[in-house]
MARVEX-840192 format. One record per residue (C-alpha): residue number from 0; residue in one letter; x negated, y, z negated. Coordinates in steps of 0.2 Angstrom, whole numbers. Layout:
BEGIN
    k  r     px     py     pz
  NUM  A      X      Y      Z
...
END
This chain:
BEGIN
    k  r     px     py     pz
    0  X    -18      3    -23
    1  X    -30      6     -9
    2  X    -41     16    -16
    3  X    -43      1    -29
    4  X    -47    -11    -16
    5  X    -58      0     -7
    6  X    -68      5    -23
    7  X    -68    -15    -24
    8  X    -76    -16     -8
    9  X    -88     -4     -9
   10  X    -95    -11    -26
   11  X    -94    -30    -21
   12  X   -104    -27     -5
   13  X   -117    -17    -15
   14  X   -118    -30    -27
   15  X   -122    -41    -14
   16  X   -134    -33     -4
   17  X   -145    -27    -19
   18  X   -143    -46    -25
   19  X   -150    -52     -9
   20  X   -163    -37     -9
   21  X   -168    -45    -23
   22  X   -170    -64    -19
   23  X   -180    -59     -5
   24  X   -192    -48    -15
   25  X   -195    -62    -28
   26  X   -195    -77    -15
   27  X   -208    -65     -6
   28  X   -227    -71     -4
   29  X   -241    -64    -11
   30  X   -247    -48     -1
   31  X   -232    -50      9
   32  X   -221    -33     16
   33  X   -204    -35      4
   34  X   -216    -37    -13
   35  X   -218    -17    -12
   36  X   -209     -9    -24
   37  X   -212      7    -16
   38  X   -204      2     -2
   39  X   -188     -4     -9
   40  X   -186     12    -21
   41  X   -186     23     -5
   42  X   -172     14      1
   43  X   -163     13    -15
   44  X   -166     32    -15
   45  X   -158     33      3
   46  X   -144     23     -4
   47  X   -139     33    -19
   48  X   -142     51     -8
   49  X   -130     45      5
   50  X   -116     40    -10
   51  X   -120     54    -21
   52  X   -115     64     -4
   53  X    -99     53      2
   54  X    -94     54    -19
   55  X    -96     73    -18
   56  X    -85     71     -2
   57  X    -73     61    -10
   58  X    -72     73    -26
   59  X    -72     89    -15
   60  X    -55     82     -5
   61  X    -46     75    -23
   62  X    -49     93    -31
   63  X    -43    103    -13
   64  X    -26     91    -12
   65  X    -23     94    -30
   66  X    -23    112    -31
   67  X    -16    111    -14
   68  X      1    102    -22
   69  X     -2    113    -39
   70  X     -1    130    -29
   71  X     13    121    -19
   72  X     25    118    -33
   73  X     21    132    -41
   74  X     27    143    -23
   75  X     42    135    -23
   76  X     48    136    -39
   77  X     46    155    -37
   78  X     55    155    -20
   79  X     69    146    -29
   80  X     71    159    -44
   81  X     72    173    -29
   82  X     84    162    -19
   83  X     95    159    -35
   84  X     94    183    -35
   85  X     97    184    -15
   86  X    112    170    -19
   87  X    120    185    -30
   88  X    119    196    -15
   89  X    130    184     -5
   90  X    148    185      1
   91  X    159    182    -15
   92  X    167    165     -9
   93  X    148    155    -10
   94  X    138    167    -24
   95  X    143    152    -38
   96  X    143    138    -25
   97  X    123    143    -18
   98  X    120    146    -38
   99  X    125    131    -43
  100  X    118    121    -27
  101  X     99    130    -30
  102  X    101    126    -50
  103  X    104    105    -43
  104  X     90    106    -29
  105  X     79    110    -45
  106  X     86     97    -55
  107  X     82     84    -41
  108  X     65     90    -43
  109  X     59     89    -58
  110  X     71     74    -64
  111  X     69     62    -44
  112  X     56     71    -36
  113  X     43     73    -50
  114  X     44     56    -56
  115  X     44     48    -39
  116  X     29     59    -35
  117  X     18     51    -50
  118  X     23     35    -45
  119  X     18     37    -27
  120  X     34     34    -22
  121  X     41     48    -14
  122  X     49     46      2
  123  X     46     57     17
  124  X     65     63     17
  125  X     71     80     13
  126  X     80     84     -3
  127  X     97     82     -4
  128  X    104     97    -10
  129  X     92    106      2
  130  X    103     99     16
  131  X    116    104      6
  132  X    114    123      5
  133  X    111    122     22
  134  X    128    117     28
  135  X    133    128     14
  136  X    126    142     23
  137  X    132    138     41
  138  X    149    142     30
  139  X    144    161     27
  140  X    151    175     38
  141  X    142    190     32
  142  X    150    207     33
  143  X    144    220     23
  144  X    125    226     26
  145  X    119    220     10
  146  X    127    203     13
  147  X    119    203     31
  148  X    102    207     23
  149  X    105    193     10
  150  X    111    181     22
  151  X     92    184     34
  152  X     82    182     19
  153  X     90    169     13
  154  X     85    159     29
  155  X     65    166     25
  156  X     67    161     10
  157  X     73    143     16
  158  X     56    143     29
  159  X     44    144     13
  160  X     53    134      0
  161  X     53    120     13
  162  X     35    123     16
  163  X     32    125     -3
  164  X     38    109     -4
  165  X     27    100      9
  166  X     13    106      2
  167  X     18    100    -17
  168  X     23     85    -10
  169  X      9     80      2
  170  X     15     82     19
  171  X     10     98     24
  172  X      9    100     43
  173  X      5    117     47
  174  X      0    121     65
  175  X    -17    131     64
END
């Protein structure tokens, strides 16, 4: 909606100021410094350079957040298909529990997180079934080495979904 009103603003004031450019120029005298047409078109030219510039801008920025949030939910749906494999590597007693906690995190996404998204409506909280796999995980005692390898790229695999998920939804804040 702000864009909207900003668009708005930006036309009506234009309007306005090439309607009194105009006024002036007709209720000019003879001879007199605002009857030049010359002079008018090289600041109408002035004008459209600086939009055609701030447009570009504007375009430029649309284009970079949207392949920005494309290449975002693109990452994390990988990272959970690879967390859904290193799930299977698990101790036995939370294999089917981090299965079937990765299959409902996905599931909040496309049917709650998606829809909120397109509607601009998509809160700043975390998903709740990401919250949920992590008190899932401070559950796990690994043993073996394969379940102690599982276990570390599990939490690596935690880091990027979540930054995955910033960048698909908006609110990336990475430190440069």
């Amino acid at each position: 909606m702000n864009l909207y009103w900003a668009a708005l603003i930006v036309v009506a004031v234009s309007v306005a100021t090439i309607a009194a450019m105009l006024l002036v120029r007709r209720r000019a005298p003879e001879g007199s410094y605002f009857e030049d047409g010359d002079r008018a078109a090289g600041v109408f030219g002035v004008i459209a350079t600086g939009f055609a510039v701030l447009l570009g801008f504007v375009v430029f920025l649309a284009f970079q957040s949207f392949d920005t949030s494309r290449s975002g939910a693109i990452h994390e749906a990988e990272i959970v298909s690879e967390q859904f494999e290193t799930a299977q590597l698990m101790p036995v007693a939370v294999r089917g529990r981090f299965s079937g906690e990765l299959v409902c995190y996905a599931r909040a996404v496309v049917h709650q997180e998606w829809p909120q998204m397109e509607s601009g409506t998509l809160a700043n909280g975390h998903n709740p079934w990401g919250i949920t796999m992590f008190q899932t995980l401070k559950t796990v005692e690994p043993r073996s080495p394969a379940e102690q390898a599982a276990y570390g790229k599990w939490l690596d695999q935690r880091t990027d979904r979540e930054r995955a998920r910033a960048d698909r939804s908006g609110r990336s804040c990475r430190r440069p």
